[in-house]
C-alpha positions as CSV (number, residue, x, y, z in Angstrom):
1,X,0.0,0.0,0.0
2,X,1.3,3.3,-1.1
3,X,1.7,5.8,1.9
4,X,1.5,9.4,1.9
5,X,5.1,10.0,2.5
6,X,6.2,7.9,-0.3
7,X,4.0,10.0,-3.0
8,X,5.7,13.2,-1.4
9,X,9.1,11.7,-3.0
10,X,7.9,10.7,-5.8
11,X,6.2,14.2,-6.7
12,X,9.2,15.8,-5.2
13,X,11.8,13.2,-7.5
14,X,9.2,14.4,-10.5
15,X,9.4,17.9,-9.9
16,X,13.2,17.5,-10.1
17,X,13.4,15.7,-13.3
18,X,11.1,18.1,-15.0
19,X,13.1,21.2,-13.9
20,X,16.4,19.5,-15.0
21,X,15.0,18.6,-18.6
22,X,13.6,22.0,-18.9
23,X,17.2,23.7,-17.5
24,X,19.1,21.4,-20.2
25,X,16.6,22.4,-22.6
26,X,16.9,26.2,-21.8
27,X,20.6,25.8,-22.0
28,X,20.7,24.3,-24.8
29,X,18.7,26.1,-27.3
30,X,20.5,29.0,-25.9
31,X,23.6,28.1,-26.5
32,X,22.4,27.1,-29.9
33,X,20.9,30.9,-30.4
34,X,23.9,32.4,-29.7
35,X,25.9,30.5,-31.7
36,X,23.6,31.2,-34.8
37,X,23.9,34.7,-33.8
38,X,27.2,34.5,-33.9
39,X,27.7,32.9,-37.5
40,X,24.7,35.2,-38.7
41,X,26.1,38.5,-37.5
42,X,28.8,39.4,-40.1
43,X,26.3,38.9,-42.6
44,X,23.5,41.0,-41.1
45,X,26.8,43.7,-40.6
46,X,27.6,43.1,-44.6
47,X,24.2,43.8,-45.9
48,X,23.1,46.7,-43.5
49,X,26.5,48.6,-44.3
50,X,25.7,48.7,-48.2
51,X,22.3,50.3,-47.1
52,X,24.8,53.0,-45.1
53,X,25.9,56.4,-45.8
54,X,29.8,57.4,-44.7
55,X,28.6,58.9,-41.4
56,X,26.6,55.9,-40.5
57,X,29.4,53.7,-41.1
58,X,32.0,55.5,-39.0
59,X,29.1,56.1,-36.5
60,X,28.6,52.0,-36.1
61,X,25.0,52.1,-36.6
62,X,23.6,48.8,-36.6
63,X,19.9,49.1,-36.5
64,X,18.1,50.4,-40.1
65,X,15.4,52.9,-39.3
66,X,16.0,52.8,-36.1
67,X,19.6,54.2,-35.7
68,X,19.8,55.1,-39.7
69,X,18.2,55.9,-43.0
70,X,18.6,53.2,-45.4
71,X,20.6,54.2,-48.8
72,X,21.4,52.7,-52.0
73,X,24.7,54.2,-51.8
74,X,26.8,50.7,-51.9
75,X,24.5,49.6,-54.5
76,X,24.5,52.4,-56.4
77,X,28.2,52.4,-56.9
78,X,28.3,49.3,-58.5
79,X,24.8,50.4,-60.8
80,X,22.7,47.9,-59.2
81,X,20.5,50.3,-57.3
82,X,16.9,50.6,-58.8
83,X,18.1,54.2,-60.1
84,X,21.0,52.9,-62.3
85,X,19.9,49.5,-62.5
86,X,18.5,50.5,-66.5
87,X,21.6,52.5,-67.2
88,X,24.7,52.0,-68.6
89,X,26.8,51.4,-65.9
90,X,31.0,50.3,-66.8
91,X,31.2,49.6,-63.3
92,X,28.7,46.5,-63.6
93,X,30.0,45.6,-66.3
94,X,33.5,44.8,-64.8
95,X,31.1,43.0,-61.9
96,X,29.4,40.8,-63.9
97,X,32.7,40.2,-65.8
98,X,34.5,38.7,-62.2
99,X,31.3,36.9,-61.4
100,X,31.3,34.9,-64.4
101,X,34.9,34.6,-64.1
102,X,34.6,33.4,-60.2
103,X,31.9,31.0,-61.5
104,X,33.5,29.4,-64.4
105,X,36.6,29.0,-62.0
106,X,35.4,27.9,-58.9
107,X,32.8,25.2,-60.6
108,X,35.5,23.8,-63.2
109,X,38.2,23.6,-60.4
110,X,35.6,21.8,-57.9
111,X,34.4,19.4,-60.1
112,X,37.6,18.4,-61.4
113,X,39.0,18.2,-58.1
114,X,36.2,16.2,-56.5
115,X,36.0,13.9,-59.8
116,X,39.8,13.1,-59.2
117,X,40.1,13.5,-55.8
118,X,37.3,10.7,-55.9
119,X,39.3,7.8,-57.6
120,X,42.9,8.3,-55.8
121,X,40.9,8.0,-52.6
122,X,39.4,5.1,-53.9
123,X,42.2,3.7,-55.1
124,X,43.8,4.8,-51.7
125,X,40.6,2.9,-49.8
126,X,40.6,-0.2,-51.7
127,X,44.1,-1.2,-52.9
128,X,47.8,-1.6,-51.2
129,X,50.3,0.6,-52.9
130,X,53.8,1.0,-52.5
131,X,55.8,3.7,-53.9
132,X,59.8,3.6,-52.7
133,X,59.6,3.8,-48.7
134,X,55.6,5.2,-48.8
135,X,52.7,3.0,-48.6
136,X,49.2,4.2,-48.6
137,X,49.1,5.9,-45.0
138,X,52.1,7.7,-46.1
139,X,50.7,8.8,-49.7
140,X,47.5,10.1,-48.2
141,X,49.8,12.1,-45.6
142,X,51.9,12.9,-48.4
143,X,49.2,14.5,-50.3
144,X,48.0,16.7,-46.9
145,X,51.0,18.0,-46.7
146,X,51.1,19.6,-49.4
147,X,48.8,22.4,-47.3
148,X,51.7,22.9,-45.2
149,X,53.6,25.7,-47.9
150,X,52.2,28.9,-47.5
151,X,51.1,30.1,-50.6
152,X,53.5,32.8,-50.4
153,X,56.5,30.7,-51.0
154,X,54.9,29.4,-54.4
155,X,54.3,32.7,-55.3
156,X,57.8,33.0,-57.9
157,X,57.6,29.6,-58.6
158,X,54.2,29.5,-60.4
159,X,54.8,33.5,-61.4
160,X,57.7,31.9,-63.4
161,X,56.4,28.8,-64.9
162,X,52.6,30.3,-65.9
163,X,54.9,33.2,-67.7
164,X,56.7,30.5,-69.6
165,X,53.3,28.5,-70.8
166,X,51.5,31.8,-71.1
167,X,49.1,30.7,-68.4
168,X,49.1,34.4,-66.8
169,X,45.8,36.4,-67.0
170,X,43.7,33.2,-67.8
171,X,41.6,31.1,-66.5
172,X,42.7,27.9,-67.7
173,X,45.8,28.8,-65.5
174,X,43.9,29.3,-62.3
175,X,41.8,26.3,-62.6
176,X,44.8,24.0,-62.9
177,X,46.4,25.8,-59.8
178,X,42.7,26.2,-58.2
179,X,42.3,22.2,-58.3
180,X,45.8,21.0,-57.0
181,X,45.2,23.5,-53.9
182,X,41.7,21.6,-52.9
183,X,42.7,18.3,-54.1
184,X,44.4,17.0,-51.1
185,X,40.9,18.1,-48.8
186,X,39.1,16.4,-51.1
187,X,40.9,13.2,-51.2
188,X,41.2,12.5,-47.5
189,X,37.2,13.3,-47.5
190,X,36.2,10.9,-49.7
191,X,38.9,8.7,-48.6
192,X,37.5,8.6,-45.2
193,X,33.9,8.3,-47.1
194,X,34.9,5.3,-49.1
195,X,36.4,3.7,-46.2
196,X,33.0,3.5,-44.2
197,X,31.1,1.7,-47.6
198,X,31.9,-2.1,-46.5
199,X,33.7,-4.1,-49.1
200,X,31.1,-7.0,-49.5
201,X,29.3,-4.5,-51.7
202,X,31.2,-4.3,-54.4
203,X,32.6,-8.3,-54.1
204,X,28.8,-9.2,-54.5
205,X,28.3,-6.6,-57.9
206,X,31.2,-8.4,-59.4
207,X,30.1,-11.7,-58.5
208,X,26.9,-10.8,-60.5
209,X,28.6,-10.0,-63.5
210,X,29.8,-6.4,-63.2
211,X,33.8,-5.1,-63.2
212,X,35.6,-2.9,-60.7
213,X,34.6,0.5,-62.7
214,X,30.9,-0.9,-62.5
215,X,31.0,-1.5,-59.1
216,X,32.3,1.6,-58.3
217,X,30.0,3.4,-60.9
218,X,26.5,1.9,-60.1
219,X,27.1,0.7,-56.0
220,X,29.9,2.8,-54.7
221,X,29.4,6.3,-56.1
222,X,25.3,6.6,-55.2
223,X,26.8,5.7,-51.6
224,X,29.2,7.9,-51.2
225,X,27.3,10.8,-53.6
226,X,26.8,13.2,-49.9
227,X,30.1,12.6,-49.0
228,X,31.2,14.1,-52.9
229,X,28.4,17.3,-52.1
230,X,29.8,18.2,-49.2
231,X,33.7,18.0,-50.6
232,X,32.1,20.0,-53.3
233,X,30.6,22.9,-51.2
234,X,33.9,22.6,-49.2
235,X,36.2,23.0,-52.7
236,X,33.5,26.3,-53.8
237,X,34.5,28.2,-50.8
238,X,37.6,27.4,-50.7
239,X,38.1,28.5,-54.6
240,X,35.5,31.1,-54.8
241,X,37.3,33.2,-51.6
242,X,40.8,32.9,-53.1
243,X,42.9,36.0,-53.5
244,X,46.0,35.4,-53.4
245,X,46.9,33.4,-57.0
246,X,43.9,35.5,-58.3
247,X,45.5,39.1,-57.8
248,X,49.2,37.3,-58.8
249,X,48.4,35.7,-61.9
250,X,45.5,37.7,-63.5
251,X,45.7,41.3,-64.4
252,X,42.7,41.9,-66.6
253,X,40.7,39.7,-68.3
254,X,40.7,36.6,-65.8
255,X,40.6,38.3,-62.3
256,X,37.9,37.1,-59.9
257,X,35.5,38.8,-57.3
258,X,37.8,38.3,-54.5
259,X,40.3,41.0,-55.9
260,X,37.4,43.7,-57.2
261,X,36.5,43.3,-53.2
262,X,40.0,44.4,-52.1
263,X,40.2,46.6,-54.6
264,X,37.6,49.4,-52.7
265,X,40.5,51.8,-51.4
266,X,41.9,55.0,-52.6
267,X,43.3,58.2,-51.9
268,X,40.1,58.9,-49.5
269,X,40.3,55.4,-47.5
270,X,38.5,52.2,-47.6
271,X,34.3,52.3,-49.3
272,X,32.9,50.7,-47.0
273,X,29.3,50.6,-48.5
274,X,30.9,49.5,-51.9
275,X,33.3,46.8,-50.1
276,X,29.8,45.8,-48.1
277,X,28.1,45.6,-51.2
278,X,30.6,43.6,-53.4
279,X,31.2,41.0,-50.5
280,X,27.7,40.3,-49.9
281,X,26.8,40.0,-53.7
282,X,29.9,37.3,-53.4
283,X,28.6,35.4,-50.5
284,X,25.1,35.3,-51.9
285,X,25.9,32.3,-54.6
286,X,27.6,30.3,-51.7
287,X,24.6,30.7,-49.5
288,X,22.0,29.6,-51.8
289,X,24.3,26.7,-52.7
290,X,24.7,25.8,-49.0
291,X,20.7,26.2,-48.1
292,X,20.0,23.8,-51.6
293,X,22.3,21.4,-50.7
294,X,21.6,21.2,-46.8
295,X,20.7,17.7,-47.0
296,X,23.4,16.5,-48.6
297,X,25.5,18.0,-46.3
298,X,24.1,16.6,-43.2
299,X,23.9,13.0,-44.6
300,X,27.8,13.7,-45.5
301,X,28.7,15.3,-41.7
302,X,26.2,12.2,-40.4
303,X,28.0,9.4,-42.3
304,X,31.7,10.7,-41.5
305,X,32.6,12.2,-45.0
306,X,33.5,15.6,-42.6
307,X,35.9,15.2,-39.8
Protein backbone atom coordinates (compact mmCIF):
# COMPACT_ATOMS: atom_id res chain seq x y z
CA UNK A 1 0.00 0.00 0.00
CA UNK A 2 1.34 3.35 -1.09
CA UNK A 3 1.73 5.84 1.92
CA UNK A 4 1.54 9.36 1.94
CA UNK A 5 5.09 10.01 2.51
CA UNK A 6 6.19 7.90 -0.26
CA UNK A 7 4.03 10.02 -2.98
CA UNK A 8 5.66 13.19 -1.41
CA UNK A 9 9.06 11.72 -2.95
CA UNK A 10 7.94 10.67 -5.80
CA UNK A 11 6.25 14.22 -6.69
CA UNK A 12 9.21 15.80 -5.25
CA UNK A 13 11.78 13.22 -7.45
CA UNK A 14 9.21 14.40 -10.52
CA UNK A 15 9.40 17.88 -9.93
CA UNK A 16 13.24 17.54 -10.13
CA UNK A 17 13.41 15.70 -13.27
CA UNK A 18 11.14 18.15 -14.99
CA UNK A 19 13.13 21.22 -13.91
CA UNK A 20 16.44 19.46 -15.02
CA UNK A 21 14.95 18.56 -18.59
CA UNK A 22 13.64 21.97 -18.87
CA UNK A 23 17.15 23.73 -17.46
CA UNK A 24 19.13 21.37 -20.20
CA UNK A 25 16.63 22.44 -22.60
CA UNK A 26 16.94 26.18 -21.79
CA UNK A 27 20.61 25.77 -22.04
CA UNK A 28 20.70 24.32 -24.81
CA UNK A 29 18.71 26.06 -27.28
CA UNK A 30 20.50 29.02 -25.88
CA UNK A 31 23.59 28.07 -26.54
CA UNK A 32 22.41 27.14 -29.93
CA UNK A 33 20.87 30.90 -30.37
CA UNK A 34 23.93 32.39 -29.69
CA UNK A 35 25.95 30.52 -31.68
CA UNK A 36 23.62 31.17 -34.76
CA UNK A 37 23.93 34.74 -33.81
CA UNK A 38 27.21 34.47 -33.86
CA UNK A 39 27.69 32.93 -37.49
CA UNK A 40 24.73 35.23 -38.72
CA UNK A 41 26.06 38.51 -37.55
CA UNK A 42 28.81 39.41 -40.13
CA UNK A 43 26.28 38.91 -42.59
CA UNK A 44 23.49 40.96 -41.10
CA UNK A 45 26.75 43.66 -40.61
CA UNK A 46 27.59 43.06 -44.60
CA UNK A 47 24.18 43.79 -45.92
CA UNK A 48 23.11 46.72 -43.52
CA UNK A 49 26.50 48.60 -44.28
CA UNK A 50 25.65 48.70 -48.17
CA UNK A 51 22.32 50.33 -47.07
CA UNK A 52 24.75 53.01 -45.08
CA UNK A 53 25.90 56.43 -45.77
CA UNK A 54 29.80 57.37 -44.72
CA UNK A 55 28.58 58.87 -41.45
CA UNK A 56 26.64 55.90 -40.55
CA UNK A 57 29.43 53.74 -41.09
CA UNK A 58 32.00 55.54 -38.95
CA UNK A 59 29.12 56.10 -36.52
CA UNK A 60 28.62 52.04 -36.10
CA UNK A 61 24.97 52.13 -36.56
CA UNK A 62 23.56 48.84 -36.56
CA UNK A 63 19.89 49.08 -36.52
CA UNK A 64 18.10 50.40 -40.11
CA UNK A 65 15.42 52.86 -39.35
CA UNK A 66 16.02 52.80 -36.13
CA UNK A 67 19.60 54.18 -35.70
CA UNK A 68 19.80 55.06 -39.66
CA UNK A 69 18.17 55.95 -42.99
CA UNK A 70 18.59 53.23 -45.42
CA UNK A 71 20.58 54.20 -48.81
CA UNK A 72 21.44 52.74 -52.04
CA UNK A 73 24.74 54.19 -51.80
CA UNK A 74 26.78 50.71 -51.88
CA UNK A 75 24.45 49.64 -54.50
CA UNK A 76 24.49 52.38 -56.43
CA UNK A 77 28.22 52.44 -56.95
CA UNK A 78 28.26 49.27 -58.55
CA UNK A 79 24.79 50.36 -60.83
CA UNK A 80 22.75 47.88 -59.17
CA UNK A 81 20.49 50.32 -57.32
CA UNK A 82 16.86 50.62 -58.79
CA UNK A 83 18.10 54.19 -60.13
CA UNK A 84 20.97 52.90 -62.30
CA UNK A 85 19.89 49.50 -62.53
CA UNK A 86 18.51 50.48 -66.47
CA UNK A 87 21.57 52.52 -67.22
CA UNK A 88 24.68 52.04 -68.59
CA UNK A 89 26.81 51.40 -65.87
CA UNK A 90 30.99 50.27 -66.81
CA UNK A 91 31.20 49.58 -63.27
CA UNK A 92 28.68 46.53 -63.60
CA UNK A 93 29.97 45.61 -66.26
CA UNK A 94 33.46 44.79 -64.76
CA UNK A 95 31.11 43.01 -61.95
CA UNK A 96 29.36 40.80 -63.94
CA UNK A 97 32.72 40.15 -65.81
CA UNK A 98 34.46 38.70 -62.23
CA UNK A 99 31.30 36.95 -61.44
CA UNK A 100 31.35 34.89 -64.37
CA UNK A 101 34.94 34.62 -64.06
CA UNK A 102 34.63 33.42 -60.15
CA UNK A 103 31.91 31.01 -61.49
CA UNK A 104 33.52 29.38 -64.39
CA UNK A 105 36.58 29.00 -62.03
CA UNK A 106 35.43 27.87 -58.90
CA UNK A 107 32.78 25.16 -60.60
CA UNK A 108 35.53 23.78 -63.24
CA UNK A 109 38.23 23.57 -60.36
CA UNK A 110 35.59 21.77 -57.87
CA UNK A 111 34.40 19.40 -60.11
CA UNK A 112 37.58 18.37 -61.44
CA UNK A 113 38.97 18.20 -58.05
CA UNK A 114 36.18 16.23 -56.47
CA UNK A 115 36.03 13.88 -59.77
CA UNK A 116 39.78 13.07 -59.24
CA UNK A 117 40.08 13.50 -55.76
CA UNK A 118 37.30 10.71 -55.87
CA UNK A 119 39.29 7.79 -57.57
CA UNK A 120 42.93 8.34 -55.76
CA UNK A 121 40.87 8.02 -52.59
CA UNK A 122 39.41 5.11 -53.89
CA UNK A 123 42.15 3.72 -55.08
CA UNK A 124 43.81 4.77 -51.72
CA UNK A 125 40.64 2.90 -49.81
CA UNK A 126 40.55 -0.24 -51.66
CA UNK A 127 44.06 -1.24 -52.90
CA UNK A 128 47.75 -1.63 -51.25
CA UNK A 129 50.25 0.64 -52.94
CA UNK A 130 53.80 0.99 -52.50
CA UNK A 131 55.81 3.70 -53.94
CA UNK A 132 59.79 3.61 -52.74
CA UNK A 133 59.59 3.76 -48.72
CA UNK A 134 55.64 5.18 -48.78
CA UNK A 135 52.75 2.99 -48.60
CA UNK A 136 49.22 4.22 -48.65
CA UNK A 137 49.09 5.92 -44.99
CA UNK A 138 52.08 7.65 -46.11
CA UNK A 139 50.75 8.76 -49.74
CA UNK A 140 47.53 10.06 -48.21
CA UNK A 141 49.81 12.14 -45.63
CA UNK A 142 51.90 12.95 -48.44
CA UNK A 143 49.15 14.50 -50.30
CA UNK A 144 48.04 16.66 -46.90
CA UNK A 145 50.97 18.03 -46.73
CA UNK A 146 51.14 19.64 -49.45
CA UNK A 147 48.83 22.37 -47.25
CA UNK A 148 51.73 22.94 -45.17
CA UNK A 149 53.55 25.67 -47.86
CA UNK A 150 52.25 28.89 -47.52
CA UNK A 151 51.11 30.14 -50.57
CA UNK A 152 53.53 32.76 -50.39
CA UNK A 153 56.45 30.68 -50.97
CA UNK A 154 54.93 29.45 -54.39
CA UNK A 155 54.25 32.70 -55.30
CA UNK A 156 57.80 32.97 -57.88
CA UNK A 157 57.57 29.64 -58.63
CA UNK A 158 54.19 29.45 -60.43
CA UNK A 159 54.83 33.50 -61.38
CA UNK A 160 57.73 31.92 -63.43
CA UNK A 161 56.37 28.84 -64.93
CA UNK A 162 52.64 30.33 -65.93
CA UNK A 163 54.91 33.15 -67.75
CA UNK A 164 56.70 30.55 -69.63
CA UNK A 165 53.25 28.53 -70.75
CA UNK A 166 51.53 31.79 -71.06
CA UNK A 167 49.13 30.69 -68.36
CA UNK A 168 49.09 34.39 -66.79
CA UNK A 169 45.76 36.37 -66.95
CA UNK A 170 43.69 33.15 -67.84
CA UNK A 171 41.59 31.09 -66.48
CA UNK A 172 42.67 27.89 -67.69
CA UNK A 173 45.76 28.78 -65.54
CA UNK A 174 43.87 29.32 -62.35
CA UNK A 175 41.81 26.29 -62.64
CA UNK A 176 44.79 24.04 -62.93
CA UNK A 177 46.36 25.84 -59.84
CA UNK A 178 42.67 26.20 -58.18
CA UNK A 179 42.30 22.19 -58.26
CA UNK A 180 45.76 20.99 -56.96
CA UNK A 181 45.17 23.49 -53.88
CA UNK A 182 41.70 21.58 -52.90
CA UNK A 183 42.68 18.30 -54.06
CA UNK A 184 44.40 17.01 -51.15
CA UNK A 185 40.93 18.15 -48.85
CA UNK A 186 39.12 16.36 -51.11
CA UNK A 187 40.91 13.18 -51.17
CA UNK A 188 41.18 12.52 -47.48
CA UNK A 189 37.19 13.31 -47.54
CA UNK A 190 36.18 10.85 -49.70
CA UNK A 191 38.90 8.69 -48.62
CA UNK A 192 37.46 8.62 -45.23
CA UNK A 193 33.94 8.27 -47.11
CA UNK A 194 34.86 5.33 -49.09
CA UNK A 195 36.36 3.73 -46.21
CA UNK A 196 33.03 3.46 -44.20
CA UNK A 197 31.12 1.67 -47.56
CA UNK A 198 31.87 -2.14 -46.55
CA UNK A 199 33.74 -4.08 -49.07
CA UNK A 200 31.12 -6.98 -49.52
CA UNK A 201 29.27 -4.53 -51.73
CA UNK A 202 31.20 -4.32 -54.40
CA UNK A 203 32.65 -8.27 -54.09
CA UNK A 204 28.82 -9.22 -54.49
CA UNK A 205 28.34 -6.60 -57.91
CA UNK A 206 31.21 -8.43 -59.45
CA UNK A 207 30.14 -11.68 -58.46
CA UNK A 208 26.89 -10.77 -60.51
CA UNK A 209 28.60 -10.00 -63.46
CA UNK A 210 29.81 -6.38 -63.19
CA UNK A 211 33.75 -5.11 -63.21
CA UNK A 212 35.59 -2.90 -60.73
CA UNK A 213 34.56 0.46 -62.73
CA UNK A 214 30.87 -0.86 -62.45
CA UNK A 215 31.02 -1.51 -59.09
CA UNK A 216 32.28 1.65 -58.29
CA UNK A 217 30.05 3.38 -60.90
CA UNK A 218 26.45 1.95 -60.11
CA UNK A 219 27.06 0.68 -56.02
CA UNK A 220 29.95 2.79 -54.72
CA UNK A 221 29.40 6.33 -56.07
CA UNK A 222 25.32 6.63 -55.15
CA UNK A 223 26.77 5.69 -51.65
CA UNK A 224 29.22 7.88 -51.18
CA UNK A 225 27.32 10.78 -53.56
CA UNK A 226 26.81 13.16 -49.86
CA UNK A 227 30.13 12.63 -48.99
CA UNK A 228 31.20 14.14 -52.93
CA UNK A 229 28.44 17.27 -52.14
CA UNK A 230 29.83 18.18 -49.18
CA UNK A 231 33.73 18.01 -50.60
CA UNK A 232 32.08 19.97 -53.33
CA UNK A 233 30.61 22.88 -51.19
CA UNK A 234 33.92 22.64 -49.22
CA UNK A 235 36.22 22.95 -52.74
CA UNK A 236 33.51 26.30 -53.80
CA UNK A 237 34.46 28.24 -50.77
CA UNK A 238 37.58 27.39 -50.73
CA UNK A 239 38.06 28.48 -54.61
CA UNK A 240 35.51 31.10 -54.77
CA UNK A 241 37.27 33.17 -51.59
CA UNK A 242 40.79 32.90 -53.11
CA UNK A 243 42.90 35.96 -53.54
CA UNK A 244 46.05 35.42 -53.44
CA UNK A 245 46.90 33.36 -57.04
CA UNK A 246 43.95 35.54 -58.27
CA UNK A 247 45.52 39.12 -57.84
CA UNK A 248 49.17 37.30 -58.83
CA UNK A 249 48.37 35.74 -61.87
CA UNK A 250 45.51 37.68 -63.49
CA UNK A 251 45.70 41.31 -64.38
CA UNK A 252 42.68 41.91 -66.63
CA UNK A 253 40.74 39.73 -68.31
CA UNK A 254 40.75 36.59 -65.81
CA UNK A 255 40.64 38.27 -62.34
CA UNK A 256 37.86 37.13 -59.92
CA UNK A 257 35.48 38.78 -57.28
CA UNK A 258 37.83 38.27 -54.52
CA UNK A 259 40.32 41.01 -55.86
CA UNK A 260 37.44 43.66 -57.16
CA UNK A 261 36.48 43.35 -53.24
CA UNK A 262 39.96 44.44 -52.13
CA UNK A 263 40.21 46.62 -54.62
CA UNK A 264 37.62 49.39 -52.66
CA UNK A 265 40.51 51.78 -51.41
CA UNK A 266 41.88 54.98 -52.57
CA UNK A 267 43.31 58.16 -51.94
CA UNK A 268 40.06 58.86 -49.52
CA UNK A 269 40.33 55.44 -47.52
CA UNK A 270 38.47 52.15 -47.57
CA UNK A 271 34.32 52.28 -49.32
CA UNK A 272 32.90 50.66 -47.00
CA UNK A 273 29.31 50.62 -48.48
CA UNK A 274 30.85 49.53 -51.88
CA UNK A 275 33.26 46.78 -50.10
CA UNK A 276 29.77 45.78 -48.11
CA UNK A 277 28.07 45.56 -51.22
CA UNK A 278 30.61 43.56 -53.37
CA UNK A 279 31.23 41.01 -50.52
CA UNK A 280 27.74 40.31 -49.92
CA UNK A 281 26.75 39.99 -53.71
CA UNK A 282 29.90 37.29 -53.39
CA UNK A 283 28.59 35.37 -50.45
CA UNK A 284 25.09 35.26 -51.86
CA UNK A 285 25.87 32.26 -54.64
CA UNK A 286 27.64 30.33 -51.70
CA UNK A 287 24.60 30.70 -49.53
CA UNK A 288 22.01 29.64 -51.83
CA UNK A 289 24.32 26.74 -52.70
CA UNK A 290 24.71 25.83 -49.02
CA UNK A 291 20.67 26.16 -48.12
CA UNK A 292 20.02 23.79 -51.61
CA UNK A 293 22.31 21.44 -50.73
CA UNK A 294 21.58 21.17 -46.83
CA UNK A 295 20.71 17.65 -46.99
CA UNK A 296 23.38 16.49 -48.59
CA UNK A 297 25.53 17.96 -46.30
CA UNK A 298 24.09 16.62 -43.21
CA UNK A 299 23.88 13.01 -44.64
CA UNK A 300 27.84 13.66 -45.48
CA UNK A 301 28.71 15.29 -41.74
CA UNK A 302 26.23 12.24 -40.36
CA UNK A 303 28.05 9.41 -42.30
CA UNK A 304 31.75 10.68 -41.49
CA UNK A 305 32.58 12.18 -45.01
CA UNK A 306 33.48 15.60 -42.62
CA UNK A 307 35.92 15.16 -39.80
Amino acid sequence: MTTSAQLFRDGDTDLAFKARWWTSRVLLYGALILWAFVCLFPIYWTITTSFKAAKDVTQGTMVPWLDFQPKWLGWKSLGLSPETITQVSTVRDEFLRRFFNSAVISVSSSILAVALGSLAAYGLSRFSYRFLWMKNSDISFFFLSQLILPPVVLALPFLVLYKELDLLDNRIGLIALYTLSVLPIVIWIMRDQFEGIPTELEEAAMVDGLSIWGAFLTIILPIALPGMVAALILSLVLTWNEYFFAALLTSTYANTLPVMVASQTGSQGISWWSMAALSFAAILPLIVIGVALERYIIKGMASGAVK
